[in-house]
N, C-alpha and C positions, 0 to 999 in steps of 0.2 A: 447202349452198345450191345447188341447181340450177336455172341461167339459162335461159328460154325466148326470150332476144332473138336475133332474128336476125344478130347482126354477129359480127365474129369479130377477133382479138386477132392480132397479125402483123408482125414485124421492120421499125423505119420504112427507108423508103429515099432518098436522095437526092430523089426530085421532091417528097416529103414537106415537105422544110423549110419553104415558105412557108405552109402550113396549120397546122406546129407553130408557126410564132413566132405565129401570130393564135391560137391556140388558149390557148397560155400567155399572152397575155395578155389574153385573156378570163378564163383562170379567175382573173386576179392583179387585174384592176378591182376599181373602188369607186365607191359612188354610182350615178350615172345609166348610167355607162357599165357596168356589170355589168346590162345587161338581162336577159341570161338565167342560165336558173337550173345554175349551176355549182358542183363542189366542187374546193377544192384540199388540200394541208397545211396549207394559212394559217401561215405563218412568216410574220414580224411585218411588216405592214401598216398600222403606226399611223403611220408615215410613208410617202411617197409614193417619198421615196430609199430606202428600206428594204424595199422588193416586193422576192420571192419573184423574179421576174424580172429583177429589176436583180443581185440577188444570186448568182443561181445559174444563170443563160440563157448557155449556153454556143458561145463563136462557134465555125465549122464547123472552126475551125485547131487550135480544143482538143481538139475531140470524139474522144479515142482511138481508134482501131480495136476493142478489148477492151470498152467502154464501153458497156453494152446498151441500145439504146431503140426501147421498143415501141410501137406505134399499135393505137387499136380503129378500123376497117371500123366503118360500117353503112350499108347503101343510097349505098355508094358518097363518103361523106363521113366526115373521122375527129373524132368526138367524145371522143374518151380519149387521152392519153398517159402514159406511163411511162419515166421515165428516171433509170435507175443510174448509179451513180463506183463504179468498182473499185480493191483496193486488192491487187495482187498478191502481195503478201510476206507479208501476212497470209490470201489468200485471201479475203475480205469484201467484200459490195455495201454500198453506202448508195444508198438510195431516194430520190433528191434532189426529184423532180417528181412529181406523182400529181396528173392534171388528170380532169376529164371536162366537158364541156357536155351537157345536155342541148337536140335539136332543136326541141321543144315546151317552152315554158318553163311550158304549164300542168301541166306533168308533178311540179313545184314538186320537183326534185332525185333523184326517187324511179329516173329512170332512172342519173341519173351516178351514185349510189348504186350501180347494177348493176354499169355497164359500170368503174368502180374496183375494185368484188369480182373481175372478170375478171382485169382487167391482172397483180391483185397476184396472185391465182392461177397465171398465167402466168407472171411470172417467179421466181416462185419454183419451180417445176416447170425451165423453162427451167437457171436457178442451181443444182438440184440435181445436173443431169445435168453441170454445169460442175466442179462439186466447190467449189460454195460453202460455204464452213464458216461462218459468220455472216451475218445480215442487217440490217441501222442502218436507222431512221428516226428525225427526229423532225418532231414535228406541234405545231399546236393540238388543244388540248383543244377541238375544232367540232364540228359539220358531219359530225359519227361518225367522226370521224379514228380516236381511241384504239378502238372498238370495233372496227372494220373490221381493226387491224391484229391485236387480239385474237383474233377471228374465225380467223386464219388460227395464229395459235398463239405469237403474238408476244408478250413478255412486258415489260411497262412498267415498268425499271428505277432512274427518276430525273426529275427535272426542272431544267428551266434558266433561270435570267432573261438575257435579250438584255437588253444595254446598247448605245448607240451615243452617240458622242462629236459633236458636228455641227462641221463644215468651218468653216475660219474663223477658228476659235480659233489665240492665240497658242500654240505649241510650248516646252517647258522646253529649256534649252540642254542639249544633251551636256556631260558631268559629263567632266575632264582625267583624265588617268590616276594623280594623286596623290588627287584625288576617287574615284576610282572604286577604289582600294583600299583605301581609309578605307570608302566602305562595303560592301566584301568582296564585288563583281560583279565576273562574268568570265564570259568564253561558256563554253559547255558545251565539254567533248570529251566522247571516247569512254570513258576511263575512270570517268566521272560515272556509267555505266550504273545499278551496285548501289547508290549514295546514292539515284540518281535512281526506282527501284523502291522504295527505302523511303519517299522520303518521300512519295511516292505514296499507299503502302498504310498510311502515318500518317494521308493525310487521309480516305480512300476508304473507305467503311463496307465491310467485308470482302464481303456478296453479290456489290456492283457491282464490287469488283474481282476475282471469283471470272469474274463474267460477263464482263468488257472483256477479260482473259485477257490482258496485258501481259506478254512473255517479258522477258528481258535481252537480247535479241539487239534485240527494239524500240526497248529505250530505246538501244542502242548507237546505232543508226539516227539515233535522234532527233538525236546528234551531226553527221549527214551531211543535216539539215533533212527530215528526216521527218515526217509529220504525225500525230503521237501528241504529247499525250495525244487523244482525239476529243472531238469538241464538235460541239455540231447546227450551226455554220455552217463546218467541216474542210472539204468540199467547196469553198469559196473561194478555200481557200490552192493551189486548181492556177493560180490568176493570182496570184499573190504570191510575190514575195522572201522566204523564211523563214529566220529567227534564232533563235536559242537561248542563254538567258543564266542562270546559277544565283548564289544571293546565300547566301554563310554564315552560320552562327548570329554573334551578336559576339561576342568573347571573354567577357566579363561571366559568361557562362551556365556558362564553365567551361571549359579545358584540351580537355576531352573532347569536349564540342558545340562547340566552334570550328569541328573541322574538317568537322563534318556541315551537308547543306545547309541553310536553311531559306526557301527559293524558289526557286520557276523558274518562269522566263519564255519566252515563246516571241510571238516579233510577227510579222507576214506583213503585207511592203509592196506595196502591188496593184500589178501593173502595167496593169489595165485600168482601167473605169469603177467598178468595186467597190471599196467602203470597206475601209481599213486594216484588220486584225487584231493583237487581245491577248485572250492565256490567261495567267492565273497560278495557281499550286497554292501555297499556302504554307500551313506550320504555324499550328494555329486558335492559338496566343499572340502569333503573330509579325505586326507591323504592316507589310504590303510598300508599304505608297508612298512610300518612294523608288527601292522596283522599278517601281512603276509610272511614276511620274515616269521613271525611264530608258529605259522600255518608248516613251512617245510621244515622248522626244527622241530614240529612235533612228530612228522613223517620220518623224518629221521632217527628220532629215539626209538619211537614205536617200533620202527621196519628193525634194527639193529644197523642200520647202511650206515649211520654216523662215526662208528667207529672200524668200516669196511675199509681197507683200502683200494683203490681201483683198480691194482693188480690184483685182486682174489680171484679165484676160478667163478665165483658166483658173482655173475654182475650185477651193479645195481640197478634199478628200475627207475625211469623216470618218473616225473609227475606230469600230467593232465589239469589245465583247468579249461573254465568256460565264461565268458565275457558275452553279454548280452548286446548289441550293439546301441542299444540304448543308458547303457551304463557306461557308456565313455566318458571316461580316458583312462578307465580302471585300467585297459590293456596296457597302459602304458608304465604304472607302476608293475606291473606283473613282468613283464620285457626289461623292466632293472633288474630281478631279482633272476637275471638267465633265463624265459622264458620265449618262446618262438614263437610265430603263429604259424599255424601248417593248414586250416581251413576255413571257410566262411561254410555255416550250414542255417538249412528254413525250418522252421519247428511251425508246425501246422497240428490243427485236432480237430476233431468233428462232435460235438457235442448232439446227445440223444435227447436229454432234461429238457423238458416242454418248462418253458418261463414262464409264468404267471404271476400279473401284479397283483400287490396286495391291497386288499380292501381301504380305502379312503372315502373319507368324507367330501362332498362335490358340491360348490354353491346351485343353489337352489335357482331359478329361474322363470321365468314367464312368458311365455307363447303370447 
C-alpha cells in the first residue's frame, strides 16, 4: 500500500502532550461529542468508566523512557497517534493506542484509515531495528481494526470477553488462614514455575501457546509479580499492585492430583483511577469461585474499599477481568460473582523470531 499523503510519521516530544491528550480523546468519544470522523481500537466503550482513555491514558510519571510513542505531522497539526508498553525480558511491544482523526470529517474515515496504515508501518520498521521479537494488540472487531493489523502480517490468534464488576458492590471478607487451607490457596512462589506452565498448556489450545511462547524462566517471574499470563488489558497492571495466588486440585481427585495446581490467580490493585484487575486460568472440570471470591476480597483489603461505605465522597472502583473464549464457561462463574460483560475483543501478534528446527537424527535410506 503506497501513501501519497503529505504528512509524515515522527517520535512524539514533550510540547506534544496537550494535542495527544485531546486527540485520545477524540478518538475515545461517543455520541455528539465524536463529531469527527475518527478510528481507534475500540476497547470496550460500552460504558463511559470503561474508555479506552480511562483505561490505558498514561500519566507523564509512567511514561518510560523505552516506551515508544509516535505522532503523524500533517500541515502542521497531529492527526494520528501510536503508542507502545514494552516488555523488556521478553523483548515484546503491545500496541496499546492507535488513534487517527481525520481534518475533514467529509472524508468519512478514509484518511484515518491512511494515516493508521502509517503509524503501524512505522513502528514496526522502528521495532525491528530495536530487536523486537513479538508484537500484541488487541482490538475490536470495527472500523478495519483486524484487517489493518492483517495487512501488515499480523496473525489473529484468539479472542476475549471483557467483564467489569461496577464499584459499589459489597466485597466477600478475606477467608482466616484455617479457611484458606481447607480450600488449598496460597500465593505462588517460584518453585510453582513447572505446575504453573502445565496447567497453562492444559487449558491453552496448543497453537496459541506455541505462539505466546511462555519459558519457565516467565512463569518464575510471575512469582516476583510479573505480568504474565497476557490479556488485552496487561497494560493496566503498570498502575497496579500485583498478586499471585494458586489453589490445589482437592484431595478427592486422588493422592496424585492433590499436589497439582488446579488455579491461578493473579489480581492487580490500581493505584490510580483505573479499575481493579482479575485473571484466572483454571482446569475446564474445576469450579474456581471460591478463587474468585478470594480474588475480590483480596482487592478489597488491599484497595481499603472493604470497609468504604458507598456514600463516601471517594468512589469505589470497579474491577475488570478477562475470559478467553476458549476458557469457557469460566464467564459464567465470574457473572455470579456480579460481573458484566461489556465487550468481545481479537488479540492478534506478529512475531519476528525466524523458527528453526532442531537438529535430528533422519533414517538412512537408499536410492
Amino acid at each position: 500500500m503506497l501513501s501519497t499523503r503529505p504528512g509524515r510519521v515522527r517520535p512524539a516530544r514533550l510540547t506534544d502532550l496537550a494535542a495527544l491528550g485531546d486527540l485520545s480523546r477524540w478518538s475515545h468519544a461517543s455520541g455528539e461529542e465524536r463529531s469527527r470522523a475518527v478510528r481507534s481500537l475500540g476497547l470496550p466503550v460500552a460504558a463511559s468508566q470503561m474508555s479506552v482513555f480511562s483505561l490505558f491514558r498514561m500519566p507523564l510519571g509512567a511514561l518510560q523512557g523505552h516506551d515508544p510513542l509516535y505522532v503523524y505531522e500533517e500541515e502542521g497539526r497531529l492527526v494520528g497517534l501510536a503508542r507502545v508498553e514494552t516488555n523488556d525480558p521478553r523483548d515484546e511491544w503491545t500496541i496499546v493506542e492507535l488513534d487517527a482523526v481525520d481534518q475533514d470529517a467529509r472524508e468519512q474515515g478514509s484518511a484515518a484509515g491512511d494515516v493508521r496504515y502509517r503509524l503501524v508501518q512505522h513502528l514496526l520498521r522502528d521495532g525491528g531495528k530495536r530487536g523486537c521479537a513479538r508484537f500484541h494488540v488487541a482490538c475490536a472487531d470495527e472500523g478495519g481494526n483486524v484487517e489493518l493489523f492483517m495487512q501488515h502480517g499480523f496473525a489473529r490468534y484468539g479472542e476475549e470477553l471483557i467483564l467489569h464488576r461496577p464499584g459499589g458492590r459489597d466485597w466477600p471478607p478475606v477467608p482466616r488462614d484455617t479457611e484458606l487451607s481447607r480450600l488449598r490457596i496460597r500465593p505462588i512462589v517460584p518453585a510453582d514455575a513447572l505446575d504453573l506452565g502445565r496447567l497453562y498448556a492444559l487449558v491453552t489450545p496448543s497453537p496459541v501457546a506455541r505462539l505466546e511462547g511462555y519459558r519457565l524462566t516467565d512463569w518464575e517471574r510471575g512469582a516476583d509479580h510479573a505480568r504474565i499470563p497476557r490479556s488485552s488489558l496487561t497494560p493496566i497492571l503498570r498502575f497496579a499492585d500485583t498478586e499471585a495466588f494458586v489453589e490445589h486440585c482437592p484431595p478427592s481427585d486422588g493422592p496424585d492430583r492433590a499436589s497439582e495446581l488446579a488455579a491461578f490467580l493473579q489480581v492487580g490493585v490500581s493505584k490510580t483511577e483505573q479499575p481493579h484487575y482479575l485473571r484466572v486460568i483454571t482446569r475446564p472440570e474445576h469450579d474456581a469461585s471460591a478463587l474468585i471470591r478470594y480474588g475480590l476480597a483480596v482487592i478489597g483489603a488491599r484497595s481499603g474499599e472493604a470497609t468504604r461505605r458507598a456514600s463516601d465522597e471517594n468512589p469505589r472502583r470497579g474491577v475488570i477481568a478477562t475470559v478467553r473464549t476458549y476458557e469457557s464457561p469460566l464467564e459464567r462463574r465470574l457473572e455470579e460473582q456480579g460481573f458484566q460483560r461489556v465487550a468481545q475483543v481479537s488479540l492478534l501478534m506478529k512475531e519476528t523470531l525466524v523458527r528453526v528446527a532442531d537438529p535430528a537424527l533422519l533414517p538412512a535410506t537408499t536410492r
